[in-house]
C-alpha positions as MATLAB code, in Angstrom:
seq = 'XXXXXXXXXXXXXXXXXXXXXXXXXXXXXXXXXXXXXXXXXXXXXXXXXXXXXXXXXXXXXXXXXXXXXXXXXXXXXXXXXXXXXXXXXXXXXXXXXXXXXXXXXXXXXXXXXXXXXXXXXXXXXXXXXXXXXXXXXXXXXXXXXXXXXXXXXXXXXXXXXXXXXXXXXXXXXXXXXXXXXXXXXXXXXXXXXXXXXXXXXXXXXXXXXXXXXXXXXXXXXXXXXXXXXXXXXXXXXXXXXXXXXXXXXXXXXXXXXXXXXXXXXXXXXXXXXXXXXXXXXXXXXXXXXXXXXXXXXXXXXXXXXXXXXXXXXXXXXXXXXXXXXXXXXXXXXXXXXXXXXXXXXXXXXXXXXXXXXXXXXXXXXXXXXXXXXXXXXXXXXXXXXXXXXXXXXXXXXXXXXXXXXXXXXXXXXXXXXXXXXXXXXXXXXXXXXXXXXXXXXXXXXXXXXXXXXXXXXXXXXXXXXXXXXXXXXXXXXXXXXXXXXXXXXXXXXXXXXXXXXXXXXXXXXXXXXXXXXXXXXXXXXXXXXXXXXXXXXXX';
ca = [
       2.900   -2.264   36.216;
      -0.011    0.160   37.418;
      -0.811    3.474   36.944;
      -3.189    6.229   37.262;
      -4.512    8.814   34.140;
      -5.319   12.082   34.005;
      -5.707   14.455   31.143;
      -2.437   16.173   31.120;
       0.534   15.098   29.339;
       2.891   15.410   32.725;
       3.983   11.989   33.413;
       6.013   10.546   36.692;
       7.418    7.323   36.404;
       9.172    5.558   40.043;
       9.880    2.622   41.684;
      12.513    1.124   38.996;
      15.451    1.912   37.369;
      16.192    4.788   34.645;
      19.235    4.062   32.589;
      20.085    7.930   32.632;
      23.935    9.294   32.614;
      22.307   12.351   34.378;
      21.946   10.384   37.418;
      23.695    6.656   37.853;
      21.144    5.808   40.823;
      18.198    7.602   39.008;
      15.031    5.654   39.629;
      12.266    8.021   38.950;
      11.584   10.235   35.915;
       9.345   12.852   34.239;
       7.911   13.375   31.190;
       6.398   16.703   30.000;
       5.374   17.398   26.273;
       7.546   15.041   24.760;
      10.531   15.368   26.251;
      12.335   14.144   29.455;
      12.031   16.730   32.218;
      14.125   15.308   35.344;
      15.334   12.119   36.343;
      16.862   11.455   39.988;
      15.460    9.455   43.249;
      12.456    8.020   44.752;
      12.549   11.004   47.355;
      12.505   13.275   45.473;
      10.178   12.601   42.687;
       7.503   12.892   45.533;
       7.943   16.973   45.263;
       6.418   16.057   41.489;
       3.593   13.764   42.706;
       0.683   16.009   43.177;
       1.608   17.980   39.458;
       1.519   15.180   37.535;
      -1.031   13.895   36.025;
      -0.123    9.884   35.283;
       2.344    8.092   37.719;
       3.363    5.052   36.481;
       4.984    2.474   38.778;
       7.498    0.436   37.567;
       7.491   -1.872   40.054;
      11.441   -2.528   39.876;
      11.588   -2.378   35.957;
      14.180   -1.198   33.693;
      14.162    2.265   31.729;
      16.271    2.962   28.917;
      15.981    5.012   25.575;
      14.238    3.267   23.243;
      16.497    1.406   20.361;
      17.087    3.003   17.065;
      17.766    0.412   14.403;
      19.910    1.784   11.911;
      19.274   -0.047    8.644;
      16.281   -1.436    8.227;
      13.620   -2.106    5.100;
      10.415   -2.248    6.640;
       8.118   -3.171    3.685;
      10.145   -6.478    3.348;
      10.520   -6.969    6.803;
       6.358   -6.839    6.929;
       6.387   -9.242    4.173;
       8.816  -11.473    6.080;
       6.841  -11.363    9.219;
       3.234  -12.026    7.383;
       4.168  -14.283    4.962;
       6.686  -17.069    3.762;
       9.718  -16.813    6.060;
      12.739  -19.620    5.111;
      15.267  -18.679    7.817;
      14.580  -20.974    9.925;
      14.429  -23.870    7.298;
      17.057  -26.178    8.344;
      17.662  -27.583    4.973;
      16.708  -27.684    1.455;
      13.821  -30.563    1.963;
      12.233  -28.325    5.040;
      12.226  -25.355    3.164;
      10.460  -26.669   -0.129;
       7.699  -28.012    2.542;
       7.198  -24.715    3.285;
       6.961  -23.556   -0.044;
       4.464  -26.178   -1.053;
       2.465  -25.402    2.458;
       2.475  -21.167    1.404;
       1.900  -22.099   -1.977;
      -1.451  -24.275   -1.247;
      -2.955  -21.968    1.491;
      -1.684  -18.869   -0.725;
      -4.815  -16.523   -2.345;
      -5.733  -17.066   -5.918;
      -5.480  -12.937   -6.480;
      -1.706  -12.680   -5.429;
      -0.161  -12.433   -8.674;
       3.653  -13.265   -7.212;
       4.173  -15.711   -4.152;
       6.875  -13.659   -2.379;
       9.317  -15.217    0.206;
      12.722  -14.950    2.086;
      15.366  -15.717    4.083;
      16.984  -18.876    2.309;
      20.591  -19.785    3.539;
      22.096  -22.844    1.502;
      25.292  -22.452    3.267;
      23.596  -23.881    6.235;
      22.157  -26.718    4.809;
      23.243  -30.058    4.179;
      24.565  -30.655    0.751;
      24.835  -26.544    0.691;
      22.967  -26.128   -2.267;
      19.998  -23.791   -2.963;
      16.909  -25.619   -4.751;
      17.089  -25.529   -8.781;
      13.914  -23.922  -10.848;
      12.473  -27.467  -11.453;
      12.208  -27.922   -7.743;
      10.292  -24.473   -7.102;
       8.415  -24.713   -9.922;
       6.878  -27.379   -8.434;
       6.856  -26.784   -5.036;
       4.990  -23.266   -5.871;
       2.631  -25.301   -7.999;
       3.540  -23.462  -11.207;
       2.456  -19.819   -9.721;
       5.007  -17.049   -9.891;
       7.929  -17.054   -6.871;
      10.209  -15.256   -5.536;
      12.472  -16.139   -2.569;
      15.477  -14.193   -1.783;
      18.271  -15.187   -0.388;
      19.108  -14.031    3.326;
      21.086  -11.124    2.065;
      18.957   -9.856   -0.220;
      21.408   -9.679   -3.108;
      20.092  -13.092   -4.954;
      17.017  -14.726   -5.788;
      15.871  -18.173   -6.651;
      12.261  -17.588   -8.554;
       9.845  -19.826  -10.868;
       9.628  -20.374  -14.608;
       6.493  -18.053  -14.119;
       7.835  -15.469  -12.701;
      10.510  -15.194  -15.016;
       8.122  -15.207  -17.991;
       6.746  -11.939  -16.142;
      10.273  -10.318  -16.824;
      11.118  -10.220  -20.691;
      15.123   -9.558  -21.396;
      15.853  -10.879  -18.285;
      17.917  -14.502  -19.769;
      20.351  -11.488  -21.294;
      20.649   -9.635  -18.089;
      24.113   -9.560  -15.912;
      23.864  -12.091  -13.203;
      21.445  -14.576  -14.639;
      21.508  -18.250  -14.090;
      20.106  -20.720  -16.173;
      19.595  -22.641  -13.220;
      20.710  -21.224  -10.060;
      20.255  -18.050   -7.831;
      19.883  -14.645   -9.973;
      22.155  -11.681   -8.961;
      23.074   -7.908  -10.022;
      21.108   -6.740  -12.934;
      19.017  -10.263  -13.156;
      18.123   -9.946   -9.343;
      16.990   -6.488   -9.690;
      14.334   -7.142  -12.466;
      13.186   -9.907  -10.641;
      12.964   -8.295   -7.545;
      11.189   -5.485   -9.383;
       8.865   -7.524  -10.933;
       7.970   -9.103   -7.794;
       7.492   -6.122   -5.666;
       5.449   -4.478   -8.141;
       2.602   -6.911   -8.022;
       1.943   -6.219   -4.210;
      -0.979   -4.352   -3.986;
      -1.112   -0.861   -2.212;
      -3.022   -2.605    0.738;
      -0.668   -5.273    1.085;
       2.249   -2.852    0.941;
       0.505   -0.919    4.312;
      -0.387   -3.997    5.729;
       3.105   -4.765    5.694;
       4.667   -1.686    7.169;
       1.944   -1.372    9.959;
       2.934   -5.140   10.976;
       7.217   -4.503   10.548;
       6.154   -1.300   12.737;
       4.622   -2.479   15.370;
       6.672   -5.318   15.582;
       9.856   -3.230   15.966;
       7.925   -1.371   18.881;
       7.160   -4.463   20.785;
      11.436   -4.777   21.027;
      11.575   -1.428   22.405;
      12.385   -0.077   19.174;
      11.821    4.106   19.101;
      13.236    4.680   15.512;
      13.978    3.256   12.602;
      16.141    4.215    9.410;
      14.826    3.002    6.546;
      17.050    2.165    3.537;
      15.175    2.515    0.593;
      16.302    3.182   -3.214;
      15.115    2.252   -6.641;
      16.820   -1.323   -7.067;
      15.670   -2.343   -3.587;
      11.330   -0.687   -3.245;
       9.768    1.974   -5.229;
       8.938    5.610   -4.713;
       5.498    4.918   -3.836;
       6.596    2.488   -0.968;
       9.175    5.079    0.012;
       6.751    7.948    0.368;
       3.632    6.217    1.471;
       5.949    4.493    4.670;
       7.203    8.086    5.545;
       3.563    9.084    5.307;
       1.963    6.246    7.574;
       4.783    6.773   10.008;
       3.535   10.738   10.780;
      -0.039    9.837   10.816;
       0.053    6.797   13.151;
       1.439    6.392   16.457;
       4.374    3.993   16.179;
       8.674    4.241   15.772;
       9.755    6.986   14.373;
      11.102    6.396   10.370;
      14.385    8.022    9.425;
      14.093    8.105    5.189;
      17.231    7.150    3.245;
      17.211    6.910   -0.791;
      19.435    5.599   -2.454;
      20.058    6.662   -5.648;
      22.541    9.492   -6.737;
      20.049   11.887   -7.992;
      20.374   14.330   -5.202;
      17.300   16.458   -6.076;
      15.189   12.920   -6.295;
      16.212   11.853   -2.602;
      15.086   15.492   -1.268;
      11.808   15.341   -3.345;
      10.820   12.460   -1.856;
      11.626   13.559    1.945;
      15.116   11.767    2.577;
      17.412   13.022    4.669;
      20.445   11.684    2.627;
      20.646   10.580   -0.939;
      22.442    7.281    0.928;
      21.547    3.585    2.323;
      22.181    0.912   -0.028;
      23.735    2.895   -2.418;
      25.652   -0.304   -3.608;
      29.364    0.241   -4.346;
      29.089   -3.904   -3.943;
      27.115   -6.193   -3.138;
      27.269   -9.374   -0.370;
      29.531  -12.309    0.678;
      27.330  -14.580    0.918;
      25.922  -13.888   -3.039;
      29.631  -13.418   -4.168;
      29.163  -10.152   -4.935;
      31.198   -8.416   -2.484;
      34.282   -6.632   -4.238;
      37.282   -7.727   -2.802;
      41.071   -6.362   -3.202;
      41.988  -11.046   -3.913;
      39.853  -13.884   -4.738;
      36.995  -15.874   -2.879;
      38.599  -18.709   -1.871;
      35.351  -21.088   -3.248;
      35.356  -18.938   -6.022;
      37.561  -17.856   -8.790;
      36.822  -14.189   -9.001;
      37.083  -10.483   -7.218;
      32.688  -10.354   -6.749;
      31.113   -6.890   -8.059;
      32.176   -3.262   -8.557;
      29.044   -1.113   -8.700;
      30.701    2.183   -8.169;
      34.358    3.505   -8.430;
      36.315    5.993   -5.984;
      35.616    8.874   -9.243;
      31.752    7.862   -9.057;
      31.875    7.858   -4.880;
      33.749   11.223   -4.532;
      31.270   13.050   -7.383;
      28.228   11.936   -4.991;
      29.591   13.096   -2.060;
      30.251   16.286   -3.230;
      27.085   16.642   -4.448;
      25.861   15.707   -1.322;
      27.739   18.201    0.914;
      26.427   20.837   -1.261;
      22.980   20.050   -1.427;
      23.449   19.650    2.702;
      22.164   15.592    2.360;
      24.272   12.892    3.812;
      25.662   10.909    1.595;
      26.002    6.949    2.211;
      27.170    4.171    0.873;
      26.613   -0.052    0.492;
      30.080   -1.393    1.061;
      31.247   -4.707    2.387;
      34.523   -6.240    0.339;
      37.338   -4.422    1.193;
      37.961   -3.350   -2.295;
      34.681   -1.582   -2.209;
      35.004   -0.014    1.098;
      38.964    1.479    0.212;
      36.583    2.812   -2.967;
      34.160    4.569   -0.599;
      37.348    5.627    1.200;
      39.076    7.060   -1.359;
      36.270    8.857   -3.103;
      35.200   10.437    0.120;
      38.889   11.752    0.715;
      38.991   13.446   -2.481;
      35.408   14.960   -1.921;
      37.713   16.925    0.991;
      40.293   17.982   -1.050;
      37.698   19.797   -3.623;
      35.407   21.263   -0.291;
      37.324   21.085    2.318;
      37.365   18.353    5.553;
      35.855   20.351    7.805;
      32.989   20.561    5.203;
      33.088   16.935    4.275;
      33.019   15.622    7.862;
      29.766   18.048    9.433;
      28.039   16.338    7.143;
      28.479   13.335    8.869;
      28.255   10.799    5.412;
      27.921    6.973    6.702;
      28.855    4.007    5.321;
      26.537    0.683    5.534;
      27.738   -2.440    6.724;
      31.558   -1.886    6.394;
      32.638   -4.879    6.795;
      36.219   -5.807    5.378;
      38.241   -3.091    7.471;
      41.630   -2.513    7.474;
      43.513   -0.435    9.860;
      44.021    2.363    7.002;
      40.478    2.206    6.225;
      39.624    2.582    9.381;
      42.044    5.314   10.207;
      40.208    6.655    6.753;
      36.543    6.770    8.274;
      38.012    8.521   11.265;
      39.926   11.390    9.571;
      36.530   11.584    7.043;
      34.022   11.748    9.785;
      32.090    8.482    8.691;
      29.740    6.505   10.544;
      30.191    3.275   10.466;
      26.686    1.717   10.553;
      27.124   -1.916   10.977;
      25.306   -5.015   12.093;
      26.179   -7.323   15.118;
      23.925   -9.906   14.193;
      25.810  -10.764   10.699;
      29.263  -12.016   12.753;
      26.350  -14.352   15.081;
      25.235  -15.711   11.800;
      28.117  -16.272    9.608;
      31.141  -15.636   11.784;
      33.007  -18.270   13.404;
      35.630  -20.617   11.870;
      33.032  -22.857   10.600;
      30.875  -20.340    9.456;
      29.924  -18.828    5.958;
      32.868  -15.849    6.222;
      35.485  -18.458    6.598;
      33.677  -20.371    3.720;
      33.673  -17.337    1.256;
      37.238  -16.047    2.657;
      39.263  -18.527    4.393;
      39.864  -18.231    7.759;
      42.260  -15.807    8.292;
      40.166  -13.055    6.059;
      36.974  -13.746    8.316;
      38.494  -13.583   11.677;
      39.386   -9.934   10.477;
      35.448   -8.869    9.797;
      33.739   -6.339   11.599;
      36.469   -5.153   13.737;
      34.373   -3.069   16.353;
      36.586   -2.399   19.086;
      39.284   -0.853   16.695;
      36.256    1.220   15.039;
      36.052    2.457   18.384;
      39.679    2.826   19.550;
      40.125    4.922   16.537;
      36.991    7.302   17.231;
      35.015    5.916   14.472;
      31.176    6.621   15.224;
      29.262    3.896   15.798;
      25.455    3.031   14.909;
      23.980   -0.502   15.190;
      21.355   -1.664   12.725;
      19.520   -4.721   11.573;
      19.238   -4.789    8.016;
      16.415   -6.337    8.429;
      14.743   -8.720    7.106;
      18.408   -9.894    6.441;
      18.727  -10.545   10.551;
      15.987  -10.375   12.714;
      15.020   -7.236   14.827;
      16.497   -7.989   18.094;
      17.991   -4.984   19.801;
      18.903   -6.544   22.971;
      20.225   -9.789   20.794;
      22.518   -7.359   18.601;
      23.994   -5.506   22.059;
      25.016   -9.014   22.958;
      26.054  -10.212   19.430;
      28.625   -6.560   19.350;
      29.876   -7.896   23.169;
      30.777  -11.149   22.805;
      31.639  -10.989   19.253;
      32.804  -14.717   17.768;
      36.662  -13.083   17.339;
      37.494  -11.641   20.620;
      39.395   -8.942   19.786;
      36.641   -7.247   18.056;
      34.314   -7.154   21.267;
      33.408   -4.166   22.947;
      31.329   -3.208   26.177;
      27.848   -3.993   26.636;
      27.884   -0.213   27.374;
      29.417    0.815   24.063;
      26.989   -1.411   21.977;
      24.184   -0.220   23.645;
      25.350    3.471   22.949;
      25.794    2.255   19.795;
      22.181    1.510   19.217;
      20.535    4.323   20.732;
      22.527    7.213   20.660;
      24.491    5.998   18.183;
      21.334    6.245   15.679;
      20.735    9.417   16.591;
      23.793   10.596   15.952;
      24.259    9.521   12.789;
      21.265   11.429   11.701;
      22.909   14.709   12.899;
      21.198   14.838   16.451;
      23.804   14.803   19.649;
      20.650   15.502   21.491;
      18.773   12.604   21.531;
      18.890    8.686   22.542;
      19.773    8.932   26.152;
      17.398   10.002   29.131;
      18.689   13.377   30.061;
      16.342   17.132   30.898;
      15.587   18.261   27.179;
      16.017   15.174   25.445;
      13.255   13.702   23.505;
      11.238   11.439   25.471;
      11.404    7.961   23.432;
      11.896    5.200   25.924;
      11.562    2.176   26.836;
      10.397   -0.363   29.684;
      12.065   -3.591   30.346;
      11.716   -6.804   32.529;
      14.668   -7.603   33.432;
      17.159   -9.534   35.797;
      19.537   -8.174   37.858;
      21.638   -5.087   36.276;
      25.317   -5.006   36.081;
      28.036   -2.763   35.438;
      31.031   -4.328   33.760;
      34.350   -3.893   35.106;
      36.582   -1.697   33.159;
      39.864   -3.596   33.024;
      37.820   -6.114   31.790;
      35.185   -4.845   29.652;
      33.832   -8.485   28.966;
      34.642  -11.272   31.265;
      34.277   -9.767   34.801;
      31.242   -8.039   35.934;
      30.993   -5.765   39.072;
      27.956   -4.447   40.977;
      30.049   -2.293   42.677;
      27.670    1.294   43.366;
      30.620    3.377   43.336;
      31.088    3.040   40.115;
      28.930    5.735   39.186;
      28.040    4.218   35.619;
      24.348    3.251   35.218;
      23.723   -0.800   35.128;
      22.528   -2.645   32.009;
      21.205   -6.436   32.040;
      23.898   -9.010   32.048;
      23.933  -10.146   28.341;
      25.778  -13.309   29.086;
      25.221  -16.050   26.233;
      22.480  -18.861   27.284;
      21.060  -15.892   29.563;
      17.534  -14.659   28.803;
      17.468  -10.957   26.865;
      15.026   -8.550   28.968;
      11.358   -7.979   27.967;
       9.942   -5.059   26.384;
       6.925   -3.663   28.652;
       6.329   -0.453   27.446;
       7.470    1.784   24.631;
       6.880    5.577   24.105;
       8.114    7.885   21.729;
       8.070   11.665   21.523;
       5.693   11.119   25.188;
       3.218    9.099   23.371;
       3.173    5.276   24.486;
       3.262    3.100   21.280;
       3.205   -0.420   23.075;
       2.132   -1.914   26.159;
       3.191   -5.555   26.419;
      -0.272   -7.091   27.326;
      -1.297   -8.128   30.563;
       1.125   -5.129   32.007;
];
């Protein structure tokens, strides 16, 4: 890709092809002070040639608006990314080599060894390694290793010596993963001993990471139980004084006042009303069927509806953690009789979101679209654990997890739509989550490639109150991105999956052909706001 720099901020790209619904054949665009000025053809951008003062040629590429991931926590997805990553490990053995091999190279001045990403389900024998084991693995240093999801821990004798009270504490094991109130000290305890410099360290890498994916924003799910204040604040801080995604601020805790004070835009995120599958602490309406019990009730419908109405009035979204079914009919429930106190019309401008929302029904979901809820959900999680053999159908049975994350009826029912991460839970992998959201393991629950891509860059948007933003239109903010790509497609609408068509008269701009086995397109360039934030090297 070349190009040519002057000292204004005008910028023509050409020669490639802009994803824009402003013009289907658009392949030329231009960007003035931050936001997208025109987009149309190769003869015409000429007329801007000579005002400009950069032309970049694309040289065939792919443009597109850049990403927004919708649930993210960047300080542990910096940690993940610099330091002791298990989700690759392919079984217990492999991943206590890797604790042994962190553990020796590992500086004497970190006080806790932090790591994450276990999955025992996917190992052989299926069981997560006991204290002893760590404890030696880790050479006798504090640990702490969380479990994919995020809602258990296994950790060392050491580092539970660091947290007094915590053997009488809700969701300890003697020894075996820690949950609820147990997880939350040790997770505290752990967090708090990385150092202010580590902590930026972290967030710079889990930045510029997520702008080498073509990644333009971010919303960042904070709260009490899961950072601090301090990591709150000083992300939101780095993120306006260095070029890089933009960060969205969510807080999760229902002091209303607290979220505002510490520049959230909702008090909302993981405000758990349960907790995972995979850590049994989803709530659910029956029983696990490996376990003999209903998982975890954070918050009721009473303790949902007060927050949203404090919400609404303090004009913050509100927004909830809720995966079992019991705990999602909760958030349903509570938000409905928010509407009868202030009103729907009132309840639904506000546009409150739920997280994850995974155990839908059809009057749940006929709830979130009569309550104006977003639905911000994560592809990846049905790639991982869906499938008949997969942990859902473990935790569930089968006919329970081929009803998870029902997208397509989300859709049918005009439920808004934004596509997240929740990283580090599943990697960042925009591209990989627009294909996980189309060919979804239960095939009734597939939609486009088009409306998962809407769904992660507009959709984002959107679910932060902006109808404005996320697609390449005049007056739009000018956050893009650059892809290498294959050949672009436009999928057939009687068959919004199987059948492809390149036909031109369809009038609906292409996207790559996601196709499992195929390759995912390469971020080149990213830019946000007009100011480029990664170039792919070599380009």
């Amino acid at each position: 890709m070349s190009e040519s720099t002057a000292t204004s901020d005008t910028v023509l790209l050409r020669g490639g092809e802009v994803h824009s619904p402003a013009d289907p054949f658009a392949t030329a665009m231009v960007v003035e002070r931050g936001q997208i000025a025109w987009v149309g053809s190769e003869g015409a951008a000429d007329a801007f040639a000579d005002g400009v003062a950069e032309v970049v040629d694309l040289e065939g590429a792919l443009v597109t608006p850049a990403f927004t991931d919708a649930h993210v926590h960047t300080t542990s997805t910096g940690l993940a990314l610099t330091g002791l990553d298990l989700s690759d490990a392919p079984s217990l053995d492999a991943a206590l080599a890797l604790v042994r091999e962190f553990a020796a190279a590992a500086r004497p001045a970190d006080r806790v060894l932090l790591g994450h990403g276990w999955d025992a389900a996917r190992w052989p024998g299926g069981r997560p390694p006991t204290r002893a084991e760590l404890d030696e693995a880790a050479g006798g240093r504090p640990l702490y290793l969380s479990r994919i999801d995020v809602h258990s821990a296994v950790v060392t004798t050491a580092l539970l010596d660091l947290v007094p009270g915590v053997t009488a504490r809700a969701g300890y094991a003697v020894d075996g993963p820690l949950s609820r109130d147990a997880h939350h000290a040790v997770r505290a305890a752990a967090l708090g001993a990385v150092t202010p410099a580590q902590r930026t360290e972290a967030q710079r890498a889990a930045l510029a990471h997520a702008a080498s994916l073509g990644i333009g924003s971010v919303h960042e799910c904070a709260g009490p139980e899961i950072s601090s204040e301090d990591d709150f604040t000083g992300l939101l801080r780095l993120a306006a004084e260095e070029a890089g995604p933009r960060v969205v601020g969510y807080w999760a805790e229902q002091d209303v006042e607290k979220a505002r004070a510490l520049g959230a835009i909702g008090a909302a995120g993981d405000l758990f009303v349960d907790g995972s599958l995979g850590s049994y602490t989803a709530c659910l309406h029956q029983p696990y069927a490996d376990a003999d019990h209903t998982g975890t009730a954070y918050l009721d419908a009473a303790a949902v509806g007060a927050h949203v109405v404090a919400c609404t009035e303090a004009g913050l979204q509100a927004g909830f953690h809720a995966i079992g079914d019991a705990a999602v009919t909760a958030v349903v429930e509570g938000v409905r009789a928010a509407a009868e106190k202030l009103g729907l019309a009132r309840v639904r401008a506000a546009r409150h979101r739920v997280e994850h929302a995974e155990m839908l029904t059809p009057e749940t979901i006929a709830g979130f679209a009569e309550l104006g809820l977003t639905a911000s959900v994560q592809p990846a999680f049905d790639a991982l654990w869906g499938g008949e053999d997969g942990m859902y159908a473990q935790r569930l049975g089968a006919e329970r997890a081929r009803a998870l994350n029902p997208f397509a009826a989300l859709l049918r029912t005009g439920v808004p739509l934004a596509f997240g991460s929740d990283s580090p839970v599943t990697p960042l992998d925009p591209w990989g989550t627009v294909r996980a959201a189309a060919f979804h393991r239960t095939p009734e629950h597939r939609v486009s490639v088009r409306a998962a891509f809407t769904a992660h860059t507009r959709g984002g948007w959107r679910a932060i109150g902006r109808d404005d933003a996320g697609v390449l239109v005049p007056g739009a903010p000018a956050d893009y991105a650059v892809w290498r790509t294959e050949e672009l497609v436009v999928q057939a609408p009687d068959d919004r999956v199987a059948r492809w068509s390149t036909d031109p008269r369809s009038g609906t701009p292409g996207l790559p052909d996601l196709s499992p086995g195929g390759d995912l397109p390469v971020c080149l360039r990213t830019v946000v706001g007009g100011r480029t934030v990664f170039v792919r090297p070599g380009e």
